[in-house]
BATOR-626621 format. One line per field, with one value per residue (C-alpha): x, y, z. Coordinates in nm, 4 decimals. Example, Ala and Ser with C-alpha at 12.3 -4.5 7.8 and 13.67 -1.06 7.14 Angstrom:
BATOR-626621
x	1.2300, 1.3670 .
y	-0.4500, -0.1060 .
z	0.7800, 0.7140 .
END
This chain:
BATOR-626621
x	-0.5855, -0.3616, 0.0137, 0.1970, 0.5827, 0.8222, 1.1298, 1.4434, 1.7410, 2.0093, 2.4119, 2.5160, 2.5478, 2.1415, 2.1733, 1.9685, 1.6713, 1.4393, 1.1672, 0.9533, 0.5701, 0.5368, 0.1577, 0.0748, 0.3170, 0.4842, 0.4454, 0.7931, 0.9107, 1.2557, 1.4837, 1.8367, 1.8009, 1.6167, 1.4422, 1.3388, 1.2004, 1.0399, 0.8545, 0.6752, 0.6091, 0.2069, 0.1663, 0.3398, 0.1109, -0.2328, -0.1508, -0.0939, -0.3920, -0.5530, -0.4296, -0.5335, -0.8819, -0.9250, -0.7917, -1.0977, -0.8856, -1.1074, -0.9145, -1.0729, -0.8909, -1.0512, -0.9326, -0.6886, -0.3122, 0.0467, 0.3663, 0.6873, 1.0194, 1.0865, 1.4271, 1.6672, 1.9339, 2.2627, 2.4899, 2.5112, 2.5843, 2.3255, 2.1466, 1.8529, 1.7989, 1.6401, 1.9622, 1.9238, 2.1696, 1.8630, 1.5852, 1.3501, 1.1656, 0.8072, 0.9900, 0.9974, 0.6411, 0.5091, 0.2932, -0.0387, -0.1881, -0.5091, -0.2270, -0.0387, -0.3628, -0.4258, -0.0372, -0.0840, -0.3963, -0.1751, 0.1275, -0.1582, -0.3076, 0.0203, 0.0742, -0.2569, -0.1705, 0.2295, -0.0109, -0.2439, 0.0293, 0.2854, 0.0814, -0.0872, 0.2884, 0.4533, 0.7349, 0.9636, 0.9101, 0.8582, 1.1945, 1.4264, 1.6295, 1.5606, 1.8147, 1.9128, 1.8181, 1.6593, 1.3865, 1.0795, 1.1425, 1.4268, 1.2660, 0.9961, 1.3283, 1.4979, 1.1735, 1.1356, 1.5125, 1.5055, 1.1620, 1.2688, 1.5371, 1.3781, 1.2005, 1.4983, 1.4942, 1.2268, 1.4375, 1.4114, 1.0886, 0.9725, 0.9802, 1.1256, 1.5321, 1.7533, 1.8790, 2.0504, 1.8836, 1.5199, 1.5714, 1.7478, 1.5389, 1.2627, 0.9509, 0.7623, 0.6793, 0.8492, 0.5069, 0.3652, 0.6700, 0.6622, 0.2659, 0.3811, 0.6868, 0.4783, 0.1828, 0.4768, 0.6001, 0.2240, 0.1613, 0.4913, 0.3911, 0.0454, 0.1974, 0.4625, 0.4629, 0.3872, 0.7815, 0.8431, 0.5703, 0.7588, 1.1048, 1.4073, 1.6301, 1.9732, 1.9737, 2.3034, 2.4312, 2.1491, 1.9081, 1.5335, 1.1692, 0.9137, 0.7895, 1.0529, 1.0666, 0.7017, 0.7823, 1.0265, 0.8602, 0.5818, 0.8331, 0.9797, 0.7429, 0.5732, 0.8871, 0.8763, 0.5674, 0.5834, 0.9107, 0.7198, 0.4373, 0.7446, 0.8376, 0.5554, 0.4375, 0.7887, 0.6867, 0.3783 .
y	-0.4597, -0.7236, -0.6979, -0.9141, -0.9561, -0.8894, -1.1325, -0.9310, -1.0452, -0.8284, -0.7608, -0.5541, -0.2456, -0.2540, -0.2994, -0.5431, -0.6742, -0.9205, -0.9124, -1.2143, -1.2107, -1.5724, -1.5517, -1.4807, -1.7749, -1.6694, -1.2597, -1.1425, -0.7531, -0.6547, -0.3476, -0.2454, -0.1227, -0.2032, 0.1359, 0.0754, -0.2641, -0.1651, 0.0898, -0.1455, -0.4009, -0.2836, -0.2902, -0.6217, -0.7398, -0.6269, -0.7595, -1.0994, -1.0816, -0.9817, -1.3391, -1.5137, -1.3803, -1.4916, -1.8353, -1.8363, -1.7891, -1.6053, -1.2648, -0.9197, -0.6514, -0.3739, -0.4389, -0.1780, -0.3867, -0.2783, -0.4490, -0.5136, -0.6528, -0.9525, -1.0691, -0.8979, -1.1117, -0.9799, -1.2888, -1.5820, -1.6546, -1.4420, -1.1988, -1.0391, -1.2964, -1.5925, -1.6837, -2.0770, -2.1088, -1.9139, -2.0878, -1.8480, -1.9700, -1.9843, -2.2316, -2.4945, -2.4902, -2.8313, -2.8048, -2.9662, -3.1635, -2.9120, -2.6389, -2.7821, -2.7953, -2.4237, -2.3870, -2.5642, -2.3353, -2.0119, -2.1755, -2.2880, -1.9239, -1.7584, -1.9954, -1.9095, -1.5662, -1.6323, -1.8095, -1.5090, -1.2448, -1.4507, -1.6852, -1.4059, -1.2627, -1.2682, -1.5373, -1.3121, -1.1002, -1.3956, -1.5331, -1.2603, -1.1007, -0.6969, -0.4733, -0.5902, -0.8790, -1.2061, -1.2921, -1.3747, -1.7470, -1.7403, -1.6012, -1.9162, -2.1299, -2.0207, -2.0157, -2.4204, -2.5324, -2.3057, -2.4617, -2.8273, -2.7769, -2.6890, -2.9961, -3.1995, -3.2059, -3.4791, -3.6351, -3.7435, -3.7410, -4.0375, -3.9839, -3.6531, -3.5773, -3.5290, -3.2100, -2.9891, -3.1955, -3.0316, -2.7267, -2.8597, -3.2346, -3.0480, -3.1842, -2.8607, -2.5635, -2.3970, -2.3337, -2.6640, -2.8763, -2.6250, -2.7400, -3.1568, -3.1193, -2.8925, -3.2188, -3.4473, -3.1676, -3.1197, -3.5084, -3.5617, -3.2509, -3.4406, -3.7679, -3.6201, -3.8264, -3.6740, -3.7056, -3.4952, -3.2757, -3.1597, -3.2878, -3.0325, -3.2374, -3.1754, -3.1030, -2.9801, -2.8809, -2.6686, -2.7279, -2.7558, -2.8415, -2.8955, -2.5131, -2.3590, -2.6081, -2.4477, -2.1050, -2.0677, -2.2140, -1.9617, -1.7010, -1.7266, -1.7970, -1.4665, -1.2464, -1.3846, -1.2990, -1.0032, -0.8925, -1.0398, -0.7926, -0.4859, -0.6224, -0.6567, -0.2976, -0.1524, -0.2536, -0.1195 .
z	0.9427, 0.8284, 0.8543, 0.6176, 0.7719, 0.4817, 0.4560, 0.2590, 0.1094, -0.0186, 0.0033, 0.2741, 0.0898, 0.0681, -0.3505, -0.5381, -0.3093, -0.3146, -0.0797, -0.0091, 0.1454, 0.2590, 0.4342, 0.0151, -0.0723, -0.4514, -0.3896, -0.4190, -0.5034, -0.6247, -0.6526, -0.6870, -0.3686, -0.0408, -0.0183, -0.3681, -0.3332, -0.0621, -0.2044, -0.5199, -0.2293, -0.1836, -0.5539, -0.5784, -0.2974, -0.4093, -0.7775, -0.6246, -0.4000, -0.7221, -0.8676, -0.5279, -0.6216, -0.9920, -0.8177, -0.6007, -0.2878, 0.0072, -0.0379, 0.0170, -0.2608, -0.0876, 0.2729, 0.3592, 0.4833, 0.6213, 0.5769, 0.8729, 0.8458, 0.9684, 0.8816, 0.6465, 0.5419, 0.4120, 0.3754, 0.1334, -0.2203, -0.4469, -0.2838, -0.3872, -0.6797, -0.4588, -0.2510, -0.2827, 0.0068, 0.2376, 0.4611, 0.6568, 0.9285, 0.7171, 0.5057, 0.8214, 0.8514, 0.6851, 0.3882, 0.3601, 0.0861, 0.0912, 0.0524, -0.2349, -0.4332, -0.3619, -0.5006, -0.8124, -0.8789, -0.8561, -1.0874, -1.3190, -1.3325, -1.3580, -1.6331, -1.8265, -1.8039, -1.9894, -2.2744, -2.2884, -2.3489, -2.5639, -2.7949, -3.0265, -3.0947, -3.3656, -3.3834, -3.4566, -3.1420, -2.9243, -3.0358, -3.1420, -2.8855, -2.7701, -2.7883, -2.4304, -2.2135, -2.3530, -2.5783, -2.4206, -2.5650, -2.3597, -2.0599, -2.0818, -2.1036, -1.7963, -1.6092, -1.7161, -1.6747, -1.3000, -1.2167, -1.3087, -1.0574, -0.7380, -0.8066, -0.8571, -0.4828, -0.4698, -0.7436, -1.0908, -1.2533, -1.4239, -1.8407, -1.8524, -1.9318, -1.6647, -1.4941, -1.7489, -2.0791, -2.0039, -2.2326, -2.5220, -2.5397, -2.5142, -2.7580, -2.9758, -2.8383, -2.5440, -2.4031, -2.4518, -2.3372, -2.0046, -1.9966, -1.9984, -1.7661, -1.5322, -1.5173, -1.3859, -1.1459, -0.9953, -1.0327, -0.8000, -0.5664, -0.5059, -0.4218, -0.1597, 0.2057, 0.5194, 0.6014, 0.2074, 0.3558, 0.6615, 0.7141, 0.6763, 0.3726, 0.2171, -0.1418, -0.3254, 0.0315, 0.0665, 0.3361, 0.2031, 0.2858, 0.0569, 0.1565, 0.0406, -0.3199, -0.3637, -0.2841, -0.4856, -0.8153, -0.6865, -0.6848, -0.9859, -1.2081, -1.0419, -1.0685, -1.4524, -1.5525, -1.4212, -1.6477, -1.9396, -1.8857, -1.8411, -2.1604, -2.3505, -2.2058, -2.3406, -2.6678, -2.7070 .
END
């Protein structure tokens, strides 16, 4: 049976949790509390296996698994929201170039998925804000201007605005300006050295490795779509 070896991150207090699976690199579960996340953690793991699959990864859905802390971390800066300031060990593990393609396929089918669910609405309810929270234009937004970000670590990239402009230069269509910046971001991703690949670097005091850049635009674009679907399910 396979045990996948859960890495938390929350305040002392055990409040708002995020819990990251890195062996299924981009499956994250939250909670405003540990015991909470912890419980939606098997869903959250056999819908991402479920993505895995429609990616043509070599998953079996029906194989039974069990989960295991590994580390629980309880200090830095913004916990339980994808503490920038945290490295786990997975994230020292150098990435491959076979790997990053397998990567870009789950971004790209999370990304077909946002397009499926938003593009027959409305314009109105895509860009009008609920009652509470953001619209679900905004939502695309903060997914773009956060994703842009982690790869700010490898630098600028060539033709696009800087850090902070992405958003507000952007050209048409929320969706279809994430769709160009997101070709420069794989384009870079593909071209990263062996040293990009695997060497621990300093970026805005924070350590990182090119692991960790990936997981996290995994992560987030996961924990995004799946607040779109909440959303979208709410309105029904």
């Amino acid at each position: 049976m396979n045990t996948y070896k859960l890495y938390l991150e929350s305040g002392p207090k055990k409040r708002k949790t995020m819990v990251h699976v890195p062996e299924l690199l981009g499956c994250i579960a939250n909670g405003p509390t540990t015991d909470q996340a912890l419980d939606s953690t098997p869903q959250a793991v056999r819908d991402f296996l479920e993505l895995m699959a429609r990616c043509g990864e070599p998953v079996n859905l029906q194989a039974p698994f069990q989960t295991e802390i590994a580390q629980h971390v309880t200090e830095g800066i913004w916990l339980g929201n994808g503490d920038p300031s945290i490295l786990f060990e997975t994230d020292l593990v150098p990435v491959s170039r076979e790997e990053i393609e397998v990567f870009i396929k789950r971004l790209e089918a999370m990304a077909e998925e946002v397009e499926r669910l938003v593009l027959p609405l409305p314009a109105e309810t895509f860009s009008a804000p609920p009652s509470k929270g953001r619209s679900l234009e905004a939502i695309l937004e903060h997914v773009l201007e956060a994703e842009y970000s982690y790869m700010y670590a490898f630098g600028k990239l060539e033709g696009l605005p800087g850090l902070g402009s992405i958003v507000h230069k952007r050209d048409g269509h929320i969706l279809d300006w994430l769709a160009h910046v997101r070709e420069q971001e794989f384009a870079r991703l593909r071209t990263l050295d062996e040293r990009e690949r695997s060497e621990p670097f300093i970026h805005w005091k924070y350590t990182r490795t090119a692991r960790k850049v990936i997981r996290r635009m995994l992560e987030h674009q996961w924990e995004h779509l799946v607040e779109i679907k909440v959303r979208l399910a709410e309105m029904a």
